[in-house]
Structure formats: C-alpha cells, structure tokens
C-alpha positions as CSV (number, residue, x, y, z in Angstrom):
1,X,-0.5,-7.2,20.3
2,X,2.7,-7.7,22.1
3,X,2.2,-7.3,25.9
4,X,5.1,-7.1,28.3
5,X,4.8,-11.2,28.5
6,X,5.1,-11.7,25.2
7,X,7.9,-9.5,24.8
8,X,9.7,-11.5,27.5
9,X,9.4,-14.8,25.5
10,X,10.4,-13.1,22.5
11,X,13.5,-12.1,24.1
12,X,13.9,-15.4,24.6
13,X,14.3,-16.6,20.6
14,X,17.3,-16.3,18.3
15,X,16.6,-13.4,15.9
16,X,16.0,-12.3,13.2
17,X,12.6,-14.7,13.4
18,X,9.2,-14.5,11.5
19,X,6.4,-14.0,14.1
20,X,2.8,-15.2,12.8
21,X,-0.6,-13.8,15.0
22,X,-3.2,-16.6,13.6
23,X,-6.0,-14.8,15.3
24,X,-5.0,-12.1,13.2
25,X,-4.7,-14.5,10.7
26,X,-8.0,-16.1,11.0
27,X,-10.2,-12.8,11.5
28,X,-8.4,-12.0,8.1
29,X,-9.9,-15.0,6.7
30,X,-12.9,-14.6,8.1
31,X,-13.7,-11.5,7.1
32,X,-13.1,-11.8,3.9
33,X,-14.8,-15.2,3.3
34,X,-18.0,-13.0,5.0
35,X,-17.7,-10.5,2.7
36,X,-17.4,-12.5,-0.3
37,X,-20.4,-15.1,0.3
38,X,-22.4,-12.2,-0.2
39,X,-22.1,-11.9,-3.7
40,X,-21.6,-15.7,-4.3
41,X,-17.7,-14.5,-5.3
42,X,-15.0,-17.5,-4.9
43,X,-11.4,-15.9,-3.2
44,X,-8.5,-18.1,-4.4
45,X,-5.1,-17.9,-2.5
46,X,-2.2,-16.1,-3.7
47,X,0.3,-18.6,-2.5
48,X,2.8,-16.2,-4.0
49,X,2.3,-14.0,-0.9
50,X,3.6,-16.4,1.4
51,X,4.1,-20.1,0.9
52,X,4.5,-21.0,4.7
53,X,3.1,-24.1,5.3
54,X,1.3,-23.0,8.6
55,X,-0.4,-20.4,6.7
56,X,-0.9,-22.9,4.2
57,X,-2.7,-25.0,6.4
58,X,-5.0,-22.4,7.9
59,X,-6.0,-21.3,4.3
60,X,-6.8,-24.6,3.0
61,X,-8.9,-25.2,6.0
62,X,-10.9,-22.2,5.3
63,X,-12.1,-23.6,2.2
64,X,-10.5,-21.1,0.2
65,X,-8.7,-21.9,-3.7
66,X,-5.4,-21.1,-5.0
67,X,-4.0,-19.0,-7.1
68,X,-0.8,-20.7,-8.4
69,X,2.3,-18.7,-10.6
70,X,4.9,-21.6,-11.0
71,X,4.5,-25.1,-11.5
72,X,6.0,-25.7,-7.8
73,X,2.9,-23.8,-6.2
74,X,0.3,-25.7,-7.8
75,X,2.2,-28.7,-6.7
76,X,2.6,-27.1,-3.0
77,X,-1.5,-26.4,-3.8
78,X,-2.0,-29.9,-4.5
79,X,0.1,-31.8,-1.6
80,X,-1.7,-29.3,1.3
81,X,-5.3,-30.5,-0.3
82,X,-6.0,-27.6,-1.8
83,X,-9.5,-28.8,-4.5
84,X,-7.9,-29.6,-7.7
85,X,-11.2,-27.8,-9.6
86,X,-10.1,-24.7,-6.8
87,X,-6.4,-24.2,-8.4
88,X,-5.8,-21.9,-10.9
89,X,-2.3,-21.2,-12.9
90,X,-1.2,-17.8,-14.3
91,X,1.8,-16.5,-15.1
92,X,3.4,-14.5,-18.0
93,X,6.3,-17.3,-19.0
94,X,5.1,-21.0,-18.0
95,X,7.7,-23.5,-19.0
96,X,6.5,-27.1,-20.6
97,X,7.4,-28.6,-17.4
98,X,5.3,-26.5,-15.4
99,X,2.1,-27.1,-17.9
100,X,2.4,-30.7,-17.8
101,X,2.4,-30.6,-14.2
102,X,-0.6,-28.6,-13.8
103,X,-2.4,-31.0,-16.7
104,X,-1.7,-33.8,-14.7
105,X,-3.2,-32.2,-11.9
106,X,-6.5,-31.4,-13.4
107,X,-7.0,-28.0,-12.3
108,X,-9.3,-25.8,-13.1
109,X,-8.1,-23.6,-15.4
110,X,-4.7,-21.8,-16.9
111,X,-4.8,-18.2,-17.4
112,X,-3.2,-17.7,-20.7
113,X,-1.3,-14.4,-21.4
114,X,-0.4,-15.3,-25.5
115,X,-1.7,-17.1,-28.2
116,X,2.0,-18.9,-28.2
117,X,0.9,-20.0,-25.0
118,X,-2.4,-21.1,-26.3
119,X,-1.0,-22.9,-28.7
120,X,2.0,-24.6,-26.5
121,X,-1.0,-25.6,-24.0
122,X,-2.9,-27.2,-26.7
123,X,0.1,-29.2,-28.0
124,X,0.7,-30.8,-24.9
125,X,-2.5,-31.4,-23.4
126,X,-3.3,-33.3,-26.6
127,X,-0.2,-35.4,-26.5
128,X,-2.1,-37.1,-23.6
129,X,-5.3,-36.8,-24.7
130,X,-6.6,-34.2,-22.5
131,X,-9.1,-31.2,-23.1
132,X,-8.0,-28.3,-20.5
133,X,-9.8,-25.6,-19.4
134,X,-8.5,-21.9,-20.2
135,X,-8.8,-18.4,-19.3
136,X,-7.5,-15.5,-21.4
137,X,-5.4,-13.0,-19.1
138,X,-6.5,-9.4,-20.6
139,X,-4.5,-6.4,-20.1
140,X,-7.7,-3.7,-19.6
141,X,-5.1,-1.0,-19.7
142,X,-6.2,0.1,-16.2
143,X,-3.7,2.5,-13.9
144,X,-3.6,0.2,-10.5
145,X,-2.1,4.3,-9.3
146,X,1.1,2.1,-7.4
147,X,4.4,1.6,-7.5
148,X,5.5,1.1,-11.2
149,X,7.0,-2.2,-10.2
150,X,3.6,-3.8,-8.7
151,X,1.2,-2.1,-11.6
152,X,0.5,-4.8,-14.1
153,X,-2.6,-4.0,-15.9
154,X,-1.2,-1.4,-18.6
155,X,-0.6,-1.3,-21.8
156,X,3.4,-0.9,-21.9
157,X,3.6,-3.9,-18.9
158,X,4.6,-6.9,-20.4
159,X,1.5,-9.2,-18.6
160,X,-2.0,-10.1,-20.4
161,X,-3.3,-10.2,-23.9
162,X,-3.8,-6.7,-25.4
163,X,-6.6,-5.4,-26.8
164,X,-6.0,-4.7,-30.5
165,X,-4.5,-8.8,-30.3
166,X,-8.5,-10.1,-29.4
167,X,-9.4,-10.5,-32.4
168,X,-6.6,-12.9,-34.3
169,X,-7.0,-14.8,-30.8
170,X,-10.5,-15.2,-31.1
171,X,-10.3,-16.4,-34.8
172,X,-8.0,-19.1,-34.1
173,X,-10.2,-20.2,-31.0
174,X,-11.5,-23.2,-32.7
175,X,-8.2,-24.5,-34.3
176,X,-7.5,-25.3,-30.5
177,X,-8.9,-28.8,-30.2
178,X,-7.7,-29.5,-26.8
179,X,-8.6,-26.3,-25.4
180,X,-11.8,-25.3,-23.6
181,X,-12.2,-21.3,-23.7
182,X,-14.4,-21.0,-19.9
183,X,-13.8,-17.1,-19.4
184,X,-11.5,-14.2,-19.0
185,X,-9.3,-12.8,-16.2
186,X,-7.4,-9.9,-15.2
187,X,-5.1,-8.6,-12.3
188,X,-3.9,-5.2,-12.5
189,X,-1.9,-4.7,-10.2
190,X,-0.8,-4.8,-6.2
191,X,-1.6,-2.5,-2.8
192,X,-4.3,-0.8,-4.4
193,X,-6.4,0.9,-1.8
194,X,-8.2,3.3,-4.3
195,X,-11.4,2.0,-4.4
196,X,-12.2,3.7,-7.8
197,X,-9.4,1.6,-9.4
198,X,-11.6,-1.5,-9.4
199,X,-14.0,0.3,-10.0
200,X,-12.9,1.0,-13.5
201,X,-11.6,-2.1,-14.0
202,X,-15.2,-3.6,-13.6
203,X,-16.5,-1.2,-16.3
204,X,-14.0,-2.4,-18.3
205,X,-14.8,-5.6,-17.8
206,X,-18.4,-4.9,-18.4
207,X,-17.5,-3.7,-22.0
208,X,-14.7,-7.2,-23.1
209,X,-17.6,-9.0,-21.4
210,X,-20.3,-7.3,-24.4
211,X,-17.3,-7.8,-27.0
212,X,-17.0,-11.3,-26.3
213,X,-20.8,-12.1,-26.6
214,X,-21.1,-10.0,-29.8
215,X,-18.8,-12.7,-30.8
216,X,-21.1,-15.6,-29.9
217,X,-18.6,-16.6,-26.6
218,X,-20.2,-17.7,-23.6
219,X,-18.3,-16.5,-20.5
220,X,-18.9,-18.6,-17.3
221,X,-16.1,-17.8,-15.7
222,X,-14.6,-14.3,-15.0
223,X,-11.8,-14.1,-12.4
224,X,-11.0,-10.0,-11.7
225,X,-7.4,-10.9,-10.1
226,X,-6.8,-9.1,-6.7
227,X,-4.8,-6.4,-5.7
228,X,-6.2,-4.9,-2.3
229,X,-3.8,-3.4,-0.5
230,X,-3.1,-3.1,3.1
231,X,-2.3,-0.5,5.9
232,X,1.3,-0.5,6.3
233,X,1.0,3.4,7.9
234,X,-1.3,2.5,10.4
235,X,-0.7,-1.0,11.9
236,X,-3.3,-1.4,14.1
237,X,-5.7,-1.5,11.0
238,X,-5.1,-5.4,11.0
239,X,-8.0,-6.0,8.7
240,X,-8.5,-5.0,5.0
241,X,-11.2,-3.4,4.0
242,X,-12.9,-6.3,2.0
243,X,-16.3,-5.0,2.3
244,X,-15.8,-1.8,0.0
245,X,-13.4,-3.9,-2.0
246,X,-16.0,-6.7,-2.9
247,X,-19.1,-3.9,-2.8
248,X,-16.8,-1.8,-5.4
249,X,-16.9,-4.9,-8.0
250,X,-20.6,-5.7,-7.2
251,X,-21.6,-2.4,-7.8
252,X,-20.2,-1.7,-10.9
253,X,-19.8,-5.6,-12.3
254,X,-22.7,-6.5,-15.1
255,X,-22.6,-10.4,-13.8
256,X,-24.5,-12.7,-16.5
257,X,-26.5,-15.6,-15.3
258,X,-24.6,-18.5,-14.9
259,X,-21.0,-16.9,-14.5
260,X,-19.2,-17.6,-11.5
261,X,-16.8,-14.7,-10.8
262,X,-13.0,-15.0,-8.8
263,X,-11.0,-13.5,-7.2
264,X,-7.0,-13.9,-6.4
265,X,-6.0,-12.6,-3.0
266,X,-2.5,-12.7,-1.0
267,X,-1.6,-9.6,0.8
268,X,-4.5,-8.7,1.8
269,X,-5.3,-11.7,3.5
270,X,-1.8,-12.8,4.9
271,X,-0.1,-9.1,4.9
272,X,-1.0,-8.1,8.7
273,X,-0.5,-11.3,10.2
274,X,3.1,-11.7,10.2
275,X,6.1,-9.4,11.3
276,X,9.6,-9.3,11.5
277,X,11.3,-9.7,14.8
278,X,15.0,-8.3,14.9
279,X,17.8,-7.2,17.5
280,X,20.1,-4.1,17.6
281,X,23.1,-5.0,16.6
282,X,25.1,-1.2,16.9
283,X,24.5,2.2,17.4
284,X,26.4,4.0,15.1
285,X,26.3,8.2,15.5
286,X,27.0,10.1,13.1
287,X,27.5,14.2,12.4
288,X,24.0,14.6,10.8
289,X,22.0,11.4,11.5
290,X,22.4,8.0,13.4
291,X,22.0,5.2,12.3
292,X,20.4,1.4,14.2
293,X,22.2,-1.4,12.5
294,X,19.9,-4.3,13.2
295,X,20.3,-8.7,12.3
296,X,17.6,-8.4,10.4
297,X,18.0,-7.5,6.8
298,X,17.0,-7.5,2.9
299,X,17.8,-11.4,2.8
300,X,14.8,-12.0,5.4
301,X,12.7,-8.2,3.9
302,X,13.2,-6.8,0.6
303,X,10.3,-4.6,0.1
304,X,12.1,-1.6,1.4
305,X,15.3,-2.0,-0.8
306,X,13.0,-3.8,-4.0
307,X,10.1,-1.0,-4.0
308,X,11.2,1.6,-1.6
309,X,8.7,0.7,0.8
310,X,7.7,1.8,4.2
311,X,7.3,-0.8,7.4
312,X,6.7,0.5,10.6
313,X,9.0,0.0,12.9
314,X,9.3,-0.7,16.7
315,X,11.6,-0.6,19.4
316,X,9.6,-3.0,22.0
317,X,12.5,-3.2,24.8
318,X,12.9,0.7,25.5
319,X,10.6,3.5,26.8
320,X,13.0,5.9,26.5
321,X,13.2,9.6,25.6
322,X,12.4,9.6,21.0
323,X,15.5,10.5,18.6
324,X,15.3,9.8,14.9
325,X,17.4,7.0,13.2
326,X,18.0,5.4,9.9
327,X,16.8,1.2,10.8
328,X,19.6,-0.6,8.7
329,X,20.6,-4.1,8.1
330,X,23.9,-5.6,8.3
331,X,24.1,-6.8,4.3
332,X,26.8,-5.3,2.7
333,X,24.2,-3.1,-0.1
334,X,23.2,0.6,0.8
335,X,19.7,-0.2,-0.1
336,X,19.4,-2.5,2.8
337,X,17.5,-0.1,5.1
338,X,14.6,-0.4,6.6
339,X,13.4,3.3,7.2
340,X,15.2,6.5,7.6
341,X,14.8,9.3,10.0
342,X,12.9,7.5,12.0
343,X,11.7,8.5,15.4
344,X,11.9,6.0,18.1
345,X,13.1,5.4,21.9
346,X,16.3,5.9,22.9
347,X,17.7,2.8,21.2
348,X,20.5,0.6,23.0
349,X,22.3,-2.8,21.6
350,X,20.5,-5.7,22.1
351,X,17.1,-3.9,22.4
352,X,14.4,-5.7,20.3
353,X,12.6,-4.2,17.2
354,X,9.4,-5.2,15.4
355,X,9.5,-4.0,11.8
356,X,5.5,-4.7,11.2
357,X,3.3,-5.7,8.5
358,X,5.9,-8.4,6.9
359,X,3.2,-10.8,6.7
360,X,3.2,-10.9,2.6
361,X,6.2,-11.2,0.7
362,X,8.2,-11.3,3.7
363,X,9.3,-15.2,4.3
364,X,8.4,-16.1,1.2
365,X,11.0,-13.8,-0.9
366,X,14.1,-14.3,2.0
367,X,17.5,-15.2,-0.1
368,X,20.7,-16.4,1.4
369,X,22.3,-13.9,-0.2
370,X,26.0,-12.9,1.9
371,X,25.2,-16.8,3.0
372,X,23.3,-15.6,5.1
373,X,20.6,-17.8,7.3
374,X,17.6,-17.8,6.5
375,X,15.4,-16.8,9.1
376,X,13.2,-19.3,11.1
377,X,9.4,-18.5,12.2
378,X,7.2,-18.8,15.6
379,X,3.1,-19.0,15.6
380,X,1.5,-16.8,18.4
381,X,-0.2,-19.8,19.2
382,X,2.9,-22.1,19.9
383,X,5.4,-19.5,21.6
C-alpha cells in the first residue's frame, strides 16, 4: 500500500493528516453490496463512522442508505442525495428539533427506543399533519462479547425497548394516530467478529418476530443493526468478511414474505480505508522503556485512550535494526498513547509513522481539545 513513491509524497505533507485509499474504499463497497444482493438485504450507511464528505460521496454513489443518529446527519444524508425513503434515524435521546427535521425530511423510518419517544414523535408529527413511519429499537439481551463501552444490546445498557416493556407498548399502539408501526430493529453492539453472535441474535429475532404476530402485527420491515468488526491485528485483511456475516443472518433468520430486512454498517465498510499519517516529534529514553512522542494525538485518534484499543503501527521512513517503544502523543493526558512496547525500526525524529486502520471513528471523532488543529485529509487518488 505505501510504496517507496508514495512515501516520498507523503513526506511531502504537513502532518498529522488523514490518508484515504478509495480503492480500498471501493472494493469495501463492493464487496459488501455483492454479498448483500444475494439475500435481497438493503446495507444503510453508518454515517456515524465517518462523516467525510469524500467518503460521503463514494457511498452515496454506491447506492447505499443511511443510517442517521442526530438530526445533523440526516440533514448531512439529505444534502449529499442520499434517497429520503433510504434514511433511517435512531438514537437513544432525539431532541424535538432533531424529530422535526427528520419529519420534514420524509424519511423512512425512526427507530424508537421508549414509548416517551413514541409518544413525543406522535405529538409532533400530528402538529403538521403527518403520519410517520416507526420502528421499535429492541434490546434482545444479546452479549455482542466486546468492549463494554461498544456492547449495546443488553439488558443493563441503557439503548432499546426491553422485553418485559412489549407489552404496555403494544397496547397503546393504536392511541398513536400519527404513527405507522412498519417493523422492529436491533443493534447490539460494535467490532463483533464472532460469527455466533449474530447468530443468536437472529434466533432471537426469529422468536419477537412469532411474539409480534401472535399479536396480530404485521412486520415488513426488520433492520438487524450492524456491528461487524474489522481486522485491526492484521492490516493487510483490508476487507471484512461480509460473506459469513450476511450468510450467518440468512442462515439462521426466519424471513416472512414480504419483509424487507436492513442492515446498518460503518466500520466495516469505511474502517480499513483510512489511516493516520504522523511524524516523530522526540525520542525520549528512559531506564526501563522508551518512549516515540509523535504530532499525532487523541485529538485526531481516540480509540486508544476512549476503549483501550490497539492500531498497528508503522515506522515507513526507517529499515533499521527493531527496539520496542511506547507510540505517544504530544496532548498533555497520560492516556494519549497509541501503543506500548511496541517493536519497530530504530526510530529517529522526523521519521514518518502510519498508525493503521483509522478509517472509522478516526476523523470523524477529532476534538480541538489543547486548541489543537484539527487534522486535514488527502485521497490516494488526488496525492
């Protein structure tokens, strides 16, 4: 991926800097899209993962949806063309703004994670008159077996509609005049790469799917959230594995005639595609370890200080005999580190690193924290 010319030009850019591969980008896209079609599923865009407007574009073009969390992203959805009937909004705490704007957008649905929410929807659609479609977010109390941060599917996390609450819901279904119930949806959590995960989760939807038409409710819509994780060890798996992921679902997934069935997908899709280009700043040595103080930081990364997350790192400029260092940032928080103990060439100032697979929640979550800058970003295809 980065050949001695490349490096050259890279050398040449101000850093820290965002670097985006759209090949990598667009076999992604690809590959899932292929995966997908057999099954007739519908992907929708976490723009979450990364809002840039580049990888915006690309997406959009692909003929993918999106999957929107705050009223500014379905806004974002709507100005870059994104199908108003492809846009979907979730999120646990939607203010009034935020529902108005997404009612005047007509999208397709709003995944609804409290009856206070049903009821706030309701209110406002019908002071103009609309019917809006909705979704019930269920929590299927399913262990995504992540970091406790990213798991969102069980009972004690404060997302979806519990189980033992169905039933008051349901009853006060038809007091909701300006509410059209389509389906039910779910997201349990983030980087899963267990494939018996969704697994369960289809089971379990299998079962809500058999409660709800006991009940007489009609379910053409069913959205199983995302969650696929990628391969943040091994970087030169640039693709996720959307065939098992999508097989897993089919396999297990009792479809009904008629229902359409969605899915919400950010890192995987976007995750591989981008890194984060940074220069040594200082070698400090100390009496047990040494330590690489780089530009880059948890303003333009925060996965490893948020999470305690591993990125691979990379020292592109040196060949030299390995020694082990912690990869630090220059913020003034311990937590800002990118790895410790890490082997790599004999590492000078101003030698450039590559801390990889930054692609997804990378740019989009950068903070100017210590008034910092924020970091700028360069296309494989423009540089």
């Amino acid at each position: 991926m980065y050949s001695p010319e490349l490096i050259n030009r890279l050398k040449e850019v101000s850093t820290p800097f965002y670097y985006y591969d759209v090949d990598v980008l667009k076999k992604s896209l690809e590959t899932a899209l292929k995966a997908s079609s057999k099954y007739s599923y519908h992907i929708h865009y976490a723009i979450k993962a990364n809002a840039n407007p580049r990888i915006l574009e690309i997406i959009k073009d692909y003929g993918f949806g999106a999957d929107c969390v705050s009223g500014n992203e379905v806004t974002t959805a709507v100005e870059f063309g994104f199908p108003a009937e492809s846009i979907a909004f979730a999120g646990v705490g939607k203010t009034d703004r935020e529902i108005n704007t997404a009612i005047d957008a007509d999208i397709s649905a709003f995944h609804v994670e409290s009856v206070a929410e049903l009821e706030v929807i309701n209110e406002l659609a019908g002071l103009k008159n609309k019917v809006v479609n909705v979704a019930l977010r269920l929590n299927p109390n399913v262990d995504a077996k992540t970091h406790e941060y990213i798991t969102t599917g069980l009972s004690e996390n404060k997302f979806g509609i519990n189980p033992w609450e169905l039933d008051g819901l349901v009853a006060k279904l038809p007091s909701f005049e300006n509410l059209n119930m389509i389906g039910i949806h779910f997201h349990i959590g983030s980087q899963i790469l267990d494939m018996t995960v969704f697994e369960e989760l289809a089971k379990k939807v299998n079962s809500l799917m058999d409660w709800f038409e006991e009940k007489g409710i009609k379910l053409p819509y069913i959205n199983l959230g995302g969650g696929l994780g990628v391969d943040y060890e091994n970087t030169d798996n640039l693709i996720s594995d959307f065939e098992s992921y999508f097989k897993s679902i089919n396999d297990h997934l009792e479809q009904r005639e008629g229902q359409s069935i969605h899915f919400e997908l950010g890192r995987s899709l976007v995750g591989t595609c981008g890194d984060l280009i940074s220069k040594v700043l200082y070698i400090k040595n100390g009496l047990e370890k040494n330590f690489v103080i780089a530009d880059a930081g948890m303003t333009d990364l925060i996965r490893p200080a948020l999470y305690k997350s591993s990125h691979k790192v990379e020292n592109l400029t040196s060949d030299g005999v390995e020694e082990k260092y912690d990869v630090v940032g220059p913020v003034c928080e311990s937590s800002d580190t990118f790895g410790k103990n890490l082997s790599l060439p004999l590492t000078k100032r101003g030698d450039l690193l590559v801390i990889k697979t930054a692609g997804a929640y990378g740019q989009v979550m950068a903070s100017k924290y210590n008034l910092r800058d924020i970091a700028k970003e360069y296309y494989s295809d423009e540089i």
